[in-house]
N, C-alpha and C positions, 0 to 999 in steps of 0.2 A: 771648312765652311761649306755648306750645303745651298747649291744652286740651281737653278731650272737652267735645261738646255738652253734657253733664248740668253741667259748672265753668262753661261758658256760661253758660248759664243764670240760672246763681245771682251772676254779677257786677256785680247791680244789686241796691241796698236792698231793693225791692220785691219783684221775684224773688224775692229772697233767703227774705223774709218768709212768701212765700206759697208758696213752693214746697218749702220748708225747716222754718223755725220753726214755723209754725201746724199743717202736717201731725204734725213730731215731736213737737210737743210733745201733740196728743191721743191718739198712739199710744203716748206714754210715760206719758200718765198712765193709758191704757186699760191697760197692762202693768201698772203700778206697785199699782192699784188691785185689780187682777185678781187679782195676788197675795196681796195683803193679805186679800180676801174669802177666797180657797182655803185660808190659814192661818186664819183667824180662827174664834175659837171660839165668839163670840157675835154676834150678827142686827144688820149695820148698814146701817140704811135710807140712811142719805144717802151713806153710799160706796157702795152699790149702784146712785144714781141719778148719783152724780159717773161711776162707771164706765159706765154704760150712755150715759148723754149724750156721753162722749168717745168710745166706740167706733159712736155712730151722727154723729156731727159727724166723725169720723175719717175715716168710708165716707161720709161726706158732698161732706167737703172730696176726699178720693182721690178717687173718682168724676169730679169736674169738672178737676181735674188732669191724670185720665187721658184724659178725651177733648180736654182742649186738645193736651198732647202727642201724641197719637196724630193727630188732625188739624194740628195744626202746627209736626210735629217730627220724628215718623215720616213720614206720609207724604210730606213734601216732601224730605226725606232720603234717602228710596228712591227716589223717580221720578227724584233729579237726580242720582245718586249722589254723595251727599254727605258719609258719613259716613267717619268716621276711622280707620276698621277696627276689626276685631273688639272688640279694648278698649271703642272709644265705641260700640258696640252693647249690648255686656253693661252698662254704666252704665244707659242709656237703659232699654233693655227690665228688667231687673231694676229700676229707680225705676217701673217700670210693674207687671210683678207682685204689688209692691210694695205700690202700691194696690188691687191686685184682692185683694188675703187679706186687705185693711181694708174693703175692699164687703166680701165675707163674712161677715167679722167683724162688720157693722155688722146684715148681714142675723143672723145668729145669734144677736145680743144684743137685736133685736129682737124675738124670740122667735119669726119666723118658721117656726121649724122645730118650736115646743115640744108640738103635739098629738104627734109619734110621736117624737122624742126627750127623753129622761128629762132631768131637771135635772144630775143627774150628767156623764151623757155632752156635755151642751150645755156644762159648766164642763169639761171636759176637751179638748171641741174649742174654746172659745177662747183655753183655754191654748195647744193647740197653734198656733194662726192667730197668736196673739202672738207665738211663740216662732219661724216662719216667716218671719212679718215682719222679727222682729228680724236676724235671719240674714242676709235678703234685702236689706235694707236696706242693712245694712253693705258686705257685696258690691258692692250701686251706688255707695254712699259710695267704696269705694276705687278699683273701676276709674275710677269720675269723678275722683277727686284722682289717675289714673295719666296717665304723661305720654303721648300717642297714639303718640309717635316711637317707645314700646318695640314696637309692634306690625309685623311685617315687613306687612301688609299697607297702611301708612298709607305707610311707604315706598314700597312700589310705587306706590302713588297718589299720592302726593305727585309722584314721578320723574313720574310720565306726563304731570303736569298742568303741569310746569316743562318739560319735553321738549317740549308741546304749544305752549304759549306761547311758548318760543324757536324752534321752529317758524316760527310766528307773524311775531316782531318779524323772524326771519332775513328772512323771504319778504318783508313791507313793508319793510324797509331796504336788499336788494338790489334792488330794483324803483324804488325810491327813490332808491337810487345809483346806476343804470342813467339812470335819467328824469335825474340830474343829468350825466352826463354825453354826454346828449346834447343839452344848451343850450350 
């Protein structure tokens, strides 16, 4: 079966868990809860700490994700040219954006920004950071569930690296067949 790095990834439990589950699920409850506050008509304390817990565990957890992958996914990827073309780029990098407008979001909900932004505008930019997310998200979700072989440039790479290798085995098997016929 032919996969992008990001279905990689996720084909063990663990992975799966920590790379998947635990991110979406505090980014869906940051969303879920988000909402609920911007509609709601009366003052509630403990969905305001459910949501701010999840949107700084969210940027918590992204945070430490993004620099595993970015140290052990990007860059080993690029220096060996490894990747599967453009498809498994947009997975990868977009799961990594991904994360960066959940730092944000974590830093914003933290109220980092609250001496010169109004409560107003701070609930409408993490609407928006949710709403990016969501987006963004999806985008890595699908080019990662897309198969690499639709991309003509995994093709070409593919060709050169079987071209390469029969290369290869032609040079040691004629060398090899030569060497046997002169015993």
């Amino acid at each position: 079966m032919y996969m992008t790095h990001y279905m990689e990834l996720l084909t063990t439990t663990s992975n799966l868990l920590i790379f998947m589950a635990l991110p979406v699920v505090l980014a869906e409850t940051a969303a879920i809860t988000e909402l609920i506050l911007l509609f709601s008509k009366e003052n509630r304390p403990k969905l305001k700490l459910v949501n701010k817990l999840s949107c700084l565990l969210g940027a918590a957890v992204f945070l430490l994700i993004d620099i595993y992958i970015l140290k052990e996914v990007i860059v080993p990827l690029t220096e060996n040219s490894g990747w599967y073309g453009l498809i498994d780029k947009i997975a990868v990098g977009f799961y990594v954006l991904g994360g960066l407008i959940m730092v944000a979001l974590g830093l914003v909900s933290f109220n980092s920004f609250g001496s010169f932004l109004g409560q107003r505008f701070q609930s409408g930019l993490r609407v928006g950071l949710l709403s990016a997310f969501l987006v963004i998200s999806h985008v890595a979700m699908i080019a990662g569930m897309a198969d690499p072989r639709l991309d003509s440039d995994y093709r070409v790479l593919t060709e050169e690296k079987v071209r390469s290798a029969e290369s290869v085995v032609s040079i040691y098997s004629s060398s090899a067949h030569s060497h046997g016929h002169n015993h």
